[in-house]
C-alpha positions in Angstrom: 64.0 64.4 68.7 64.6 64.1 72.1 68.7 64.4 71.7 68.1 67.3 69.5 66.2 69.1 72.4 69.2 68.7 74.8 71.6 69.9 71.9 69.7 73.1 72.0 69.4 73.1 76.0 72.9 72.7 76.5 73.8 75.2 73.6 71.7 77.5 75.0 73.2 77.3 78.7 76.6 77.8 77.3 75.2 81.1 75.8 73.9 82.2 78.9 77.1 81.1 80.6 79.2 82.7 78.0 77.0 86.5 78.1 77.7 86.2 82.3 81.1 85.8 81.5 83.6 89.0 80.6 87.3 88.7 80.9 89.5 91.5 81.9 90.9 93.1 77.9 93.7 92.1 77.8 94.5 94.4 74.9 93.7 97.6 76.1 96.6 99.3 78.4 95.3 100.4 81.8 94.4 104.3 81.3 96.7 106.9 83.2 94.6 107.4 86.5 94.4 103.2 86.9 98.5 102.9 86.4 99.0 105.6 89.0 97.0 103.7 91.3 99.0 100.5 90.8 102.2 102.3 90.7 100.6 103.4 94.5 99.8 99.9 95.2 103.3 98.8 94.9 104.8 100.9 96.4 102.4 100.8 99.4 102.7 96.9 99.2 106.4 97.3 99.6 106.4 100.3 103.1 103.8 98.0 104.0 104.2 97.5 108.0 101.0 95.3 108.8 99.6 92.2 107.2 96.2 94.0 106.7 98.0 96.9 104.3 99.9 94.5 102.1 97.5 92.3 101.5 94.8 94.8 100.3 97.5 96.4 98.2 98.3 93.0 96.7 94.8 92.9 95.9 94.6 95.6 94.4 97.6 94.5 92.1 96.3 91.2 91.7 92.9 92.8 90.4 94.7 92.7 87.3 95.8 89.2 86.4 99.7 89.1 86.8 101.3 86.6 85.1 102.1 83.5 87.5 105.6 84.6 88.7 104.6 88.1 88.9 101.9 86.8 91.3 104.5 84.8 93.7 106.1 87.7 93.8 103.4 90.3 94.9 102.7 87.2 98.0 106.1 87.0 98.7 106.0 90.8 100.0 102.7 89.9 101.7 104.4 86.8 103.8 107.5 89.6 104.4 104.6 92.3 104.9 106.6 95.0 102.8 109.9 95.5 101.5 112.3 93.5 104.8 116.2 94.9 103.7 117.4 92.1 105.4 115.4 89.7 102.2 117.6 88.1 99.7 114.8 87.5 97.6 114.0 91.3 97.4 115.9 93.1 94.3 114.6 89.9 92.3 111.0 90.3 93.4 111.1 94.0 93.5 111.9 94.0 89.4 109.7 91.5 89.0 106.8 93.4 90.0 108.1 96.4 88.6 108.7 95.0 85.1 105.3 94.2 84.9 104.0 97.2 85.6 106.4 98.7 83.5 105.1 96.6 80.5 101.3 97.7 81.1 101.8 101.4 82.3 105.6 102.8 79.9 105.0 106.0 81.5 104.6 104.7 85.1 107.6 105.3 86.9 108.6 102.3 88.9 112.2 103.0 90.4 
């Protein structure tokens, strides 16, 4: 008896746990407004001249679960704080970014 009462107490938190839980869709695209707005993030995270600017525009890009390399990419123009010509690592992380975006907004322009 007693073992069947922490079954349910322990079914019951994972409910609760469960209901306070809701993962960004993943199906549904971003609407129009939401892709311009992360098409303006990256491009603000690249001009980006002070620490402060990229990283709240690398928040606002990382809002929206980037895949892992995608992610080392959006920090690697927060350590440069923007777009540095000088950067070796910048076409490469540049498309990166912009493929991605590409893939969740086809209308967003990304060049």
């Amino acid at each position: 008896m007693r073992l069947k009462r922490l079954m349910i107490a322990a079914m019951a938190a994972i409910a609760v746990g469960a209901v306070g839980y809701s993962p960004p869709a993943q199906g549904a695209p971003p609407d129009e407004s939401t892709c311009l707005d992360l098409g303006m993030a990256k491009d603000n995270l690249m001009l980006a001249t002070k620490a402060e600017t990229a990283r709240k525009n690398a928040d606002a890009l990382e809002k929206y679960d980037p895949p892992d390399s995608v992610k080392g990419a959006i920090e690697h123009f927060v350590t440069t704080v923007g777009a540095q010509p000088s950067d070796p690592d910048l076409d490469a992380q540049r498309t990166l970014i912009a493929n991605w975006l590409k893939q969740m907004c086809p209308k967003l322009s990304t060049s």
